[in-house]
C-alpha positions in Angstrom: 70.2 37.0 0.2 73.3 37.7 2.5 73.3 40.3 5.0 75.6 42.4 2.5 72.7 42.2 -0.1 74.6 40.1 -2.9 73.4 36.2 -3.4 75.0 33.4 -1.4 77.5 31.4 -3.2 76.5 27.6 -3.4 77.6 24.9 -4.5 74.7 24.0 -7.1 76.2 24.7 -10.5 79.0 22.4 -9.7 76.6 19.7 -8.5 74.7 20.3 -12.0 78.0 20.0 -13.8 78.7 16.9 -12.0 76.0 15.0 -13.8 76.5 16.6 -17.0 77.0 13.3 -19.0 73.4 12.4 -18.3 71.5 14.2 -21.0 73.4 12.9 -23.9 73.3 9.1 -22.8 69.8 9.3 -21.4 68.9 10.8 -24.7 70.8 8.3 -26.6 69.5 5.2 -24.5 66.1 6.7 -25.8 66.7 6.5 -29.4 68.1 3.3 -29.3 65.2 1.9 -27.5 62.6 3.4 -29.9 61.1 5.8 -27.3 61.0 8.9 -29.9 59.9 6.7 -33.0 57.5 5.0 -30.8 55.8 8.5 -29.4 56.0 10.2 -32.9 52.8 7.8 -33.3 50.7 9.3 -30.8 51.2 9.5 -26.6 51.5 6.0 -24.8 52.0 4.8 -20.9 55.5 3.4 -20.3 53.7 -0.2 -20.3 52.6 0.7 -24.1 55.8 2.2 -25.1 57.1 -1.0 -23.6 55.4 -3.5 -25.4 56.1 -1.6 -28.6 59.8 -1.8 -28.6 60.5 -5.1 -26.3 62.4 -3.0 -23.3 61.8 -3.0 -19.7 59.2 -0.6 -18.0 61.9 0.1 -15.1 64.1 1.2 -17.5 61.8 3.4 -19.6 60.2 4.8 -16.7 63.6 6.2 -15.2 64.7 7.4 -18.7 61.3 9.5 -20.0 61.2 11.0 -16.8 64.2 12.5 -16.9 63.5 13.7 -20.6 60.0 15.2 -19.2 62.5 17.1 -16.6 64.6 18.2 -20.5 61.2 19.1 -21.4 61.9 16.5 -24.4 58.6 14.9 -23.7 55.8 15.4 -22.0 53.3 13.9 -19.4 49.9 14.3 -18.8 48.0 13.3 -15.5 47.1 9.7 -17.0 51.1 9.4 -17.2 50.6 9.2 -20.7 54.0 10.6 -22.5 54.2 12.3 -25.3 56.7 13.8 -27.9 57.5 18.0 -27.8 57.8 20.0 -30.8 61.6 20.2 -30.2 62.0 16.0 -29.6 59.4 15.4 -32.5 61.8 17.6 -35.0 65.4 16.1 -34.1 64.7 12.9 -32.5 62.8 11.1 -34.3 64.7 9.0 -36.5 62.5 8.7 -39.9 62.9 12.8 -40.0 65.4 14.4 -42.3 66.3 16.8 -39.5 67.4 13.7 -37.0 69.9 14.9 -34.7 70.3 11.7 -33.1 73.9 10.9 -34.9 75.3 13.3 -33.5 74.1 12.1 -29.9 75.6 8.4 -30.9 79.1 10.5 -32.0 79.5 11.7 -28.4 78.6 8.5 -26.2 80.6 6.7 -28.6 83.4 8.5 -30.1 84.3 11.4 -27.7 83.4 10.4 -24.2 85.9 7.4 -24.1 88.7 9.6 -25.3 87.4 12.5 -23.3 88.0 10.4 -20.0 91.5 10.5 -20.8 91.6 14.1 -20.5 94.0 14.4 -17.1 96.6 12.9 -19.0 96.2 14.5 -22.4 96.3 18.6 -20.3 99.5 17.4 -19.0 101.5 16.1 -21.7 99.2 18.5 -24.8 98.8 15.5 -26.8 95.7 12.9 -27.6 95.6 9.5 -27.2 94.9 9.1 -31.2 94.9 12.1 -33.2 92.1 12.1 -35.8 93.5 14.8 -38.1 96.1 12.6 -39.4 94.8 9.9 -41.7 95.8 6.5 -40.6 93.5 6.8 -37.6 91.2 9.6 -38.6 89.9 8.3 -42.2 88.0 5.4 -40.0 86.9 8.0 -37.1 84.9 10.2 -39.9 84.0 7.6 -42.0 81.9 6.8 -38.9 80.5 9.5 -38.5 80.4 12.3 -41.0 76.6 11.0 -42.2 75.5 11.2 -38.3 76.3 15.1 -39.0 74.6 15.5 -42.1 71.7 17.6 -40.2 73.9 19.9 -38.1 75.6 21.1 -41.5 72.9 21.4 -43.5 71.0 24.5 -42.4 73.9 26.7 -42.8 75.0 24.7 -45.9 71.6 26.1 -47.2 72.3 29.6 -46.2 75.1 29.9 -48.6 73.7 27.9 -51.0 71.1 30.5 -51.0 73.4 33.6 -50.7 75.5 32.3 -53.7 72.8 31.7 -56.3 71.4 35.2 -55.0 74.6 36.8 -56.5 75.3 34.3 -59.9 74.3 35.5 -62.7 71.5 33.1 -64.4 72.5 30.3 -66.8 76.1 30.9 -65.7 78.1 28.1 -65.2 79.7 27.5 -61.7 82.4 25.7 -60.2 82.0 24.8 -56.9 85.6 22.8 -54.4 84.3 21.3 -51.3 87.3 20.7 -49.4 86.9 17.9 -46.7 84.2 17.4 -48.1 83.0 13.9 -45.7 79.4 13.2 -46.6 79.5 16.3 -49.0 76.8 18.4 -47.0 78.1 21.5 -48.4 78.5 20.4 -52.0 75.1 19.1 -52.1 73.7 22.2 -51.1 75.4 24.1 -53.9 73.9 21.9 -56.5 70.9 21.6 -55.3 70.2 24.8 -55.2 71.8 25.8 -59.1 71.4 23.4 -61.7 74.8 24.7 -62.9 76.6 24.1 -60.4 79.7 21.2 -60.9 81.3 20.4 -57.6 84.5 19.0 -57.0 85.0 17.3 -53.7 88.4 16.4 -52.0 88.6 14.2 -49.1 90.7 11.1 -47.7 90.1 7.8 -49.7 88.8 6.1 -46.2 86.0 9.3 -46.4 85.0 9.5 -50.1 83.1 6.7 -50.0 80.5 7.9 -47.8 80.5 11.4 -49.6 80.3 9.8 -53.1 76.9 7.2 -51.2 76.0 10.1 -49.8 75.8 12.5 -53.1 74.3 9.5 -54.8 71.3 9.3 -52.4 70.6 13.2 -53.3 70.5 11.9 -56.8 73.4 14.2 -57.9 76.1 12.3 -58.9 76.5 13.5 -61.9 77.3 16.9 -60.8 80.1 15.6 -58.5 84.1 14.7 -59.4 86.0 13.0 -56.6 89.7 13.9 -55.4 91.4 12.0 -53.2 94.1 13.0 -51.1 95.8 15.1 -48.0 94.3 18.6 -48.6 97.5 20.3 -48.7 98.9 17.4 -51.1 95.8 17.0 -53.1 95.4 18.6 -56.9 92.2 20.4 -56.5 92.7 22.3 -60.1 91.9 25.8 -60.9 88.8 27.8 -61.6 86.5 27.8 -58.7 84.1 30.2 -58.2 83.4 28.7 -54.7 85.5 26.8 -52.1 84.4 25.5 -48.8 86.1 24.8 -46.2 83.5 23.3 -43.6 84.5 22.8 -40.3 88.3 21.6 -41.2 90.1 24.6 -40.0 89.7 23.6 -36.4 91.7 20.5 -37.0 94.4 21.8 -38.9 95.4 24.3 -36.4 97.1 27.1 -37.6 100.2 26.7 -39.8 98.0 23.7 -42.1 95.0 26.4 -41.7 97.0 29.4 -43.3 98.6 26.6 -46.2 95.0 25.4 -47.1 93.9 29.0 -47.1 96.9 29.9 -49.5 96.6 26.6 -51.2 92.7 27.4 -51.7 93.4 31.0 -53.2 95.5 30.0 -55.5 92.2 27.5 -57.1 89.7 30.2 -57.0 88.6 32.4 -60.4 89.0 35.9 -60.1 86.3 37.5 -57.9 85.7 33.6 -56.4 84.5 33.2 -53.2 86.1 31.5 -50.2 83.5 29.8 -47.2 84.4 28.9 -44.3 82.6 27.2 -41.6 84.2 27.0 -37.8 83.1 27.0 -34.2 84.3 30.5 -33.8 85.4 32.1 -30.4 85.9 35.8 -29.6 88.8 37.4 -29.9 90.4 37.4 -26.4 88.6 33.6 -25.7 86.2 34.1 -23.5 83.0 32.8 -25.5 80.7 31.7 -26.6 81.3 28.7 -24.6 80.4 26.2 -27.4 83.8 27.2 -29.1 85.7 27.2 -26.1 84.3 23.3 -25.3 85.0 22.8 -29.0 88.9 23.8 -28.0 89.3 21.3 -25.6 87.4 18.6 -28.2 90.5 19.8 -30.1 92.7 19.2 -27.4 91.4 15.8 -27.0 91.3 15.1 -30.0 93.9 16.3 -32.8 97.8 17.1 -32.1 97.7 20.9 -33.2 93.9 21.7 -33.4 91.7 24.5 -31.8 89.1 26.8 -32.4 89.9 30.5 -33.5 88.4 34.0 -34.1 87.0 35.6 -36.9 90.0 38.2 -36.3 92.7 35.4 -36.4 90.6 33.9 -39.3 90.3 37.1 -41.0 93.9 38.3 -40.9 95.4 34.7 -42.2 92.9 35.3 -45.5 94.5 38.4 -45.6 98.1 36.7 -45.8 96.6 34.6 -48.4 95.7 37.6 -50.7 92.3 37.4 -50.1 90.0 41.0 -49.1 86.6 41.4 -47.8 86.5 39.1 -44.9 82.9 39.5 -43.6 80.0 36.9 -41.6 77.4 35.6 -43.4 74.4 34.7 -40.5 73.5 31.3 -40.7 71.7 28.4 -38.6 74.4 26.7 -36.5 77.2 27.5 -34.1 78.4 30.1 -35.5 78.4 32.7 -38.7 80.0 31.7 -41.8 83.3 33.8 -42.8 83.7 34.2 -46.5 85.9 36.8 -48.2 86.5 37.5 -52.0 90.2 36.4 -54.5 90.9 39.6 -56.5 
């Protein structure tokens, strides 16, 4: 403490930030080396971990013990190392709830573009844009599976919050808009055996979706649209639409056309979802959505993340009423709001 009573100012959080891109590459060089798999079947010294996946004891030692200092494993006092309940739920690899795709998405796809960053804050464009479909269909066909877990808790959520409020027996029409490996869709029809969705996507994407559906046993509930959203025929007579995580890449004017463009599909009384890394209104948190704006910035040519008050006001525009959150398990609430 100072002589003035308030805390010295160091420089440690910027030393912290300075080796911020260890965690995700320390974490990834573990899943590709087994070390997750290899624990989920009991604890093991680095010289048994090693001769279970063929790597070198240097190089797991220096790896799980940085993830005993994530507290994503554990070590006992015979240096045995073993998984915690947080590693054993999303990294191991045979799990439905495996996180570790979206680990590979960021070594691979966003830290090489990120590193061009300098360049893309001064002229406000990326190097490739992924919202346009020539060099975006390949970047999610990559990658929307390695997703898959993140989405589907909150996919759930309104799965659940839907069939809550349709009547029995009735059937329903669900339009899962960007649909990529159709997280959202599935959901729906898992959860209502009446359910029909329609998904709309880029013909480099609805392959995976329409694999994807097919795993889930569901493909007869599911049509397939191809096309730009804004140029696509996605019909009429929804009583859902989904818009998960797409708004952010849009950016605005695209976001407030879809949202028009979505209204006019919807049934009476229909329901509009949409899913978005959502920031306050005067952008200054959570810091998740503000990170997200720069992966935006990197990434697309007119992207960003926006606020459940800009959000709100452009469903508005579009006719619709009742904007409101729905809690749900990821970054942030859903928004839906109701066609009249």
């Amino acid at each position: 403490m100072s002589s003035n009573g308030t805390a010295p100012i160091t420089p440690e959080r910027i030393q912290q930030f300075a080796w911020g891109y260890v965690p995700p590459l320390v974490i990834e060089a573990a899943i590709r080396n087994r070390v997750f798999d290899t624990l989920d079947k009991g604890p093991a010294t680095v010289a048994e971990v090693s001769a279970a996946t063929g790597s070198s004891e240097r190089g797991l030692t220096a790896i799980m013990n940085v993830l005993v200092g994530l507290n994503l494993l554990a070590k006992d006092a015979e240096s045995r190392y073993s998984l915690t309940p947080e590693s054993e739920t999303f990294l191991v690899s045979t799990k439905p709830s495996f996180m570790g795709g979206l680990i590979r998405h960021t070594s691979e796809h966003l830290i090489p573009r990120w590193l061009h960053i300098n360049k893309i804050v001064e002229t406000g464009l990326p190097v490739s844009a992924v919202n346009q479909e020539e060099s975006g269909s390949a970047f999610f066909h990559e990658f929307v599976t390695d997703i898959f877990p993140m989405s589907y808790p909150a996919a759930k959520a309104l799965s659940d919050h839907v069939t809550a409020k349709t009547p029995a027996g009735s059937q329903f029409r669900v339009l899962d808009l960007a649909a990529g490996s159709g997280v959202w869709g599935i959901a729906q029809a898992q959860s209502s055996e009446q359910a029909h969705v329609t998904a709309v996507d880029w013909p480099g994407v609805l392959p995976i979706t329409r694999k994807t559906v097919d795993r889930f046993g569901l493909s007869q509930r599911f049509s397939f649209v191809e096309g730009d959203l804004l140029e696509a025929d996605f019909g009429t007579g929804y009583q859902l639409a989904i818009l998960g995580h797409i708004l952010h890449s849009e950016g605005e004017a695209r976001s407030k056309a879809l949202l028009a463009k979505t209204f006019g599909s919807l049934a009476s009384g229909g329901t509009v979802a949409i899913a978005e890394f959502l920031v306050n209104a005067d952008r200054t948190g959570p810091v998740a959505g503000l990170f997200f704006a720069v992966n935006m910035l990197v990434n697309t040519d007119v992207g960003n993340t926006f606020s459940f008050e800009e959000i709100s006001a452009w469903l508005a525009e579009a006719g619709f009423v009742d904007a409101r959150l729905l809690e749900s398990p990821g970054p942030s609430p859903l928004i839906l709001a109701t066609k009249p």
